[in-house]
C-alpha positions as a printed Julia matrix, in Angstrom:
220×3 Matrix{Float64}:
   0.0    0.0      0.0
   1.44   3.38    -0.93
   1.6    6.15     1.2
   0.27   9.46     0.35
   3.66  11.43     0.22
   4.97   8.77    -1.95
   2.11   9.28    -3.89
   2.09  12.98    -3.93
   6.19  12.6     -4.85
   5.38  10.28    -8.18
   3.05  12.93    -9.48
   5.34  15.29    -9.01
   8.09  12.99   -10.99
   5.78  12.28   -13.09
   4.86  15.85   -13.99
   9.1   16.88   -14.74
   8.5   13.8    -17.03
   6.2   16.12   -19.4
   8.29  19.44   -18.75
  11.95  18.83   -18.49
  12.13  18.1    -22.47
  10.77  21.16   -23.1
  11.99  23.86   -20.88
  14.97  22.06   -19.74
  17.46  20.95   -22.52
  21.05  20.7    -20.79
  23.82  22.45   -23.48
  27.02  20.75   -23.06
  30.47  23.01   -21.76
  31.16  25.48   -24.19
  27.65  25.45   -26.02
  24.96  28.08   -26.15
  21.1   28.22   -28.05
  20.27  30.75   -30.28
  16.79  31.1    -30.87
  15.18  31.45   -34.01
  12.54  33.11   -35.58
  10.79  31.76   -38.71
   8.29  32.83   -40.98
   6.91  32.27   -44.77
   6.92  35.16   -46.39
   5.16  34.91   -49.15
   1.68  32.93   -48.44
  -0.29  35.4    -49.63
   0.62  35.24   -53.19
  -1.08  32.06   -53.03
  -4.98  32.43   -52.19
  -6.05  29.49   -53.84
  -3.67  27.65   -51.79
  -3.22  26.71   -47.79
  -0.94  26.84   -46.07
  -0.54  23.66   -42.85
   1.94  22.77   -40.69
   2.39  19.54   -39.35
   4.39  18.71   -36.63
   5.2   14.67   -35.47
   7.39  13.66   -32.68
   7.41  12.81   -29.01
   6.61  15.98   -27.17
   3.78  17.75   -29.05
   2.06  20.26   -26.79
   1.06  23.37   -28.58
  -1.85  23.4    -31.49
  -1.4   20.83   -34.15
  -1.36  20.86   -37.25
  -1.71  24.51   -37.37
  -2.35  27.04   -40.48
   0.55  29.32   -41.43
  -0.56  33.05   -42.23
   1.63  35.63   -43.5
   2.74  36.18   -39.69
   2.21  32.9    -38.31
   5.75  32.18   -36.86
   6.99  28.38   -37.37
   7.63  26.31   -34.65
   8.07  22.18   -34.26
   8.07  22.71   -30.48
  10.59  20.37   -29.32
  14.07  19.74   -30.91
  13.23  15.89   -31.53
  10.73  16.88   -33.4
  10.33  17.52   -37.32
   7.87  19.57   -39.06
   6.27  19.13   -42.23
   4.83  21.95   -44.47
   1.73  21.33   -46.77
  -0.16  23.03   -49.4
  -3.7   22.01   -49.92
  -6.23  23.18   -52.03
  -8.36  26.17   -50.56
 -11.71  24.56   -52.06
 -10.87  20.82   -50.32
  -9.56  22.34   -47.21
 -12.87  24.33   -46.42
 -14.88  21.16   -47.64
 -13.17  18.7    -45.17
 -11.88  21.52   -42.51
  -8.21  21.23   -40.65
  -9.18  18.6    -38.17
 -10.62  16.46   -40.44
  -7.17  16.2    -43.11
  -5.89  12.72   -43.23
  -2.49  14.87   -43.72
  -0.55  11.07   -43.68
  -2.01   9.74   -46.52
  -3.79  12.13   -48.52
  -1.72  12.18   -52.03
  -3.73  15.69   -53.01
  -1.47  17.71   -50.71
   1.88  19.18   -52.06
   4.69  18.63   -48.81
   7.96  19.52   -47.74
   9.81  18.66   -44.92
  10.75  21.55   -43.18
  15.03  21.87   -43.49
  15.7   23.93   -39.81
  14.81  23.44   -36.48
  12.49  26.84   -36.66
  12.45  27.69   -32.83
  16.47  27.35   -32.32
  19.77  25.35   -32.52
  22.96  25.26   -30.48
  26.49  26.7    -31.64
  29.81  27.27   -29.92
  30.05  30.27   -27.02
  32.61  31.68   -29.52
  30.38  32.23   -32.46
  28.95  36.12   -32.19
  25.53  34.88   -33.41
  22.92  35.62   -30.89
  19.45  35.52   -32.94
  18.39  34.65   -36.04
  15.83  36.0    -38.39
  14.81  33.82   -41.5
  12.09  33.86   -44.06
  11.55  31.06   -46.27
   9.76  31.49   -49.78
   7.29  29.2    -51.34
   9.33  28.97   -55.0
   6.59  26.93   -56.71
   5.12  22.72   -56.74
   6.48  19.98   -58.3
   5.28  16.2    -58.26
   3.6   16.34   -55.0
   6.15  18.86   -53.59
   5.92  22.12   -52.43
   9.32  23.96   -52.86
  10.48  26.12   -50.23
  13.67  28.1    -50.15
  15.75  30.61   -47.59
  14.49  33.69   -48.91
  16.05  36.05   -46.41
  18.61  35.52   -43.2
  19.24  38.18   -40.63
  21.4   37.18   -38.04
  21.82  38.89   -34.47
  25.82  38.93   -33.68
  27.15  40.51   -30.4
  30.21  43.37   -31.35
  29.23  43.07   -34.69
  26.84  44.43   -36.96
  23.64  42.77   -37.74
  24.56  40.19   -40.86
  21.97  40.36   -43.39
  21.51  38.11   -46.46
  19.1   37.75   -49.4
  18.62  34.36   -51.48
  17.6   34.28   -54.82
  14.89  31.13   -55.67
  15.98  27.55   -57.02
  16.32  27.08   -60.79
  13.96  23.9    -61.19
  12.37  23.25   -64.41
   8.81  22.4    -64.96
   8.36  24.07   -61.92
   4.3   24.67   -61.16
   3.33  28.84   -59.7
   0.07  26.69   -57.95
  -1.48  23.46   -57.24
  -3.55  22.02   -60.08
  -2.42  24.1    -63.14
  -1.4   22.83   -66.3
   2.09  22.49   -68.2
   0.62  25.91   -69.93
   1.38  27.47   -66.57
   5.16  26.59   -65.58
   6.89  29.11   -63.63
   9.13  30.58   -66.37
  11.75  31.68   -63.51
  12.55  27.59   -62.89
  12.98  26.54   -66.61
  14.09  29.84   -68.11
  17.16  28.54   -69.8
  15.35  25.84   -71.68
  12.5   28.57   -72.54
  14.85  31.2    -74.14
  16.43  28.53   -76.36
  13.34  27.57   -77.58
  12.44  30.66   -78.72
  15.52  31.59   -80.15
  15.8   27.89   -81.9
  11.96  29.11   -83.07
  13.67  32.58   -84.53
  16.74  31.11   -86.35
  14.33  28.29   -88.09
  12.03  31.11   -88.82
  14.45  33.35   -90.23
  16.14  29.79   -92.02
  12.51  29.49   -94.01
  12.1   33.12   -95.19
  15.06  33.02   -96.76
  14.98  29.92   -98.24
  11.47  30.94   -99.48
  13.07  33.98  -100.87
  15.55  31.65  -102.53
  13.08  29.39  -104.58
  11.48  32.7   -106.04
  14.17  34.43  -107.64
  15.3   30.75  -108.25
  12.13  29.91  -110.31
């Protein structure tokens, strides 16, 4: 038969169970976090698209899966966890609703596993970096995947000046601007080599038939 302190001290044990992952992560000698903060930057260039993420892992205790807004700031919670990004279509997410998406299996959703931790990560005491700033970009879709890329990177440094860096967007061809379209409507920005030598493979055969046109007349 237990007593009632031993009792009271298991719930208590129990209770830093649930906690010390979260609040408590030890940093080794010589290590130090630097928080993050993460955001997609460009959601709203999307509007027949939205915008979920989904986070799996073993201490989940913040709303999930959650819908990212144009300042909704990423987070996966815990460091053992990983977060997953999808794009749905806007007409089949307000049919079914957010907590009725069968996110594991549905094939209609466009995903990417997020790259970063989005909340923080640890680094050496000797590195200046204190905080980071980052924006990711959505870049386009592609077979089932939504492209995202490091748009923007501003990073906190003690003694130093803020360090500030822009990223320009993947070159991926056949690269889709939204879910659903056609191959009429491939970003031109991900295929844009292949595109101008098309058209200037079009010009030089063009140019190749006038004059040979103009050739058989005075010819004949």
């Amino acid at each position: 038969m237990y007593s009632k302190h031993m009792i009271i001290l298991l719930c208590f044990l129990l209770a830093g169970l649930f906690i010390l992952p979260v609040s408590a992560d030890v940093m080794p000698p010589g290590y130090k976090a630097v928080e993050r903060t993460v955001f997609i930057e460009n959601v709203e260039e999307y509007p027949n698209v939205v915008f979920v993420g989904n986070i799996q892992g073993p201490v989940i205790q913040c709303k999930n899966p959650y819908v990212i807004y144009p300042n909704t700031t990423l987070t996966q919670f815990y460091k053992a966890n990983n977060l997953t990004i999808y794009a749905i279509d806007r007409s089949y997410f307000e049919k079914y609703g957010l907590e009725n998406l069968d996110l594991k299996s549905g094939t209609e959703f466009y995903s990417c596993s997020f790259p970063i931790n989005p909340d923080w990560y640890s680094t050496t005491i000797v590195n200046p970096v204190n905080r980071e700033e980052i924006n990711y970009s959505v870049a386009g879709f592609k077979d089932n995947h939504l492209i995202l890329y490091m748009s923007y990177k501003k990073s906190v440094r003690s003694g130093l000046p803020d360090k500030i860096e822009h990223f320009d967007p993947p070159q991926i061809d056949g690269l889709y601007k939204n879910i659903g379209t056609s191959s009429n409507d491939i970003d031109s920005s991900g295929s844009s080599n292949s595109l101008e030598s098309s058209m200037f493979s079009n010009i030089l055969r063009d140019i190749y038939d006038f004059f040979s046109n103009l050739f058989r007349i005075f010819v004949i």
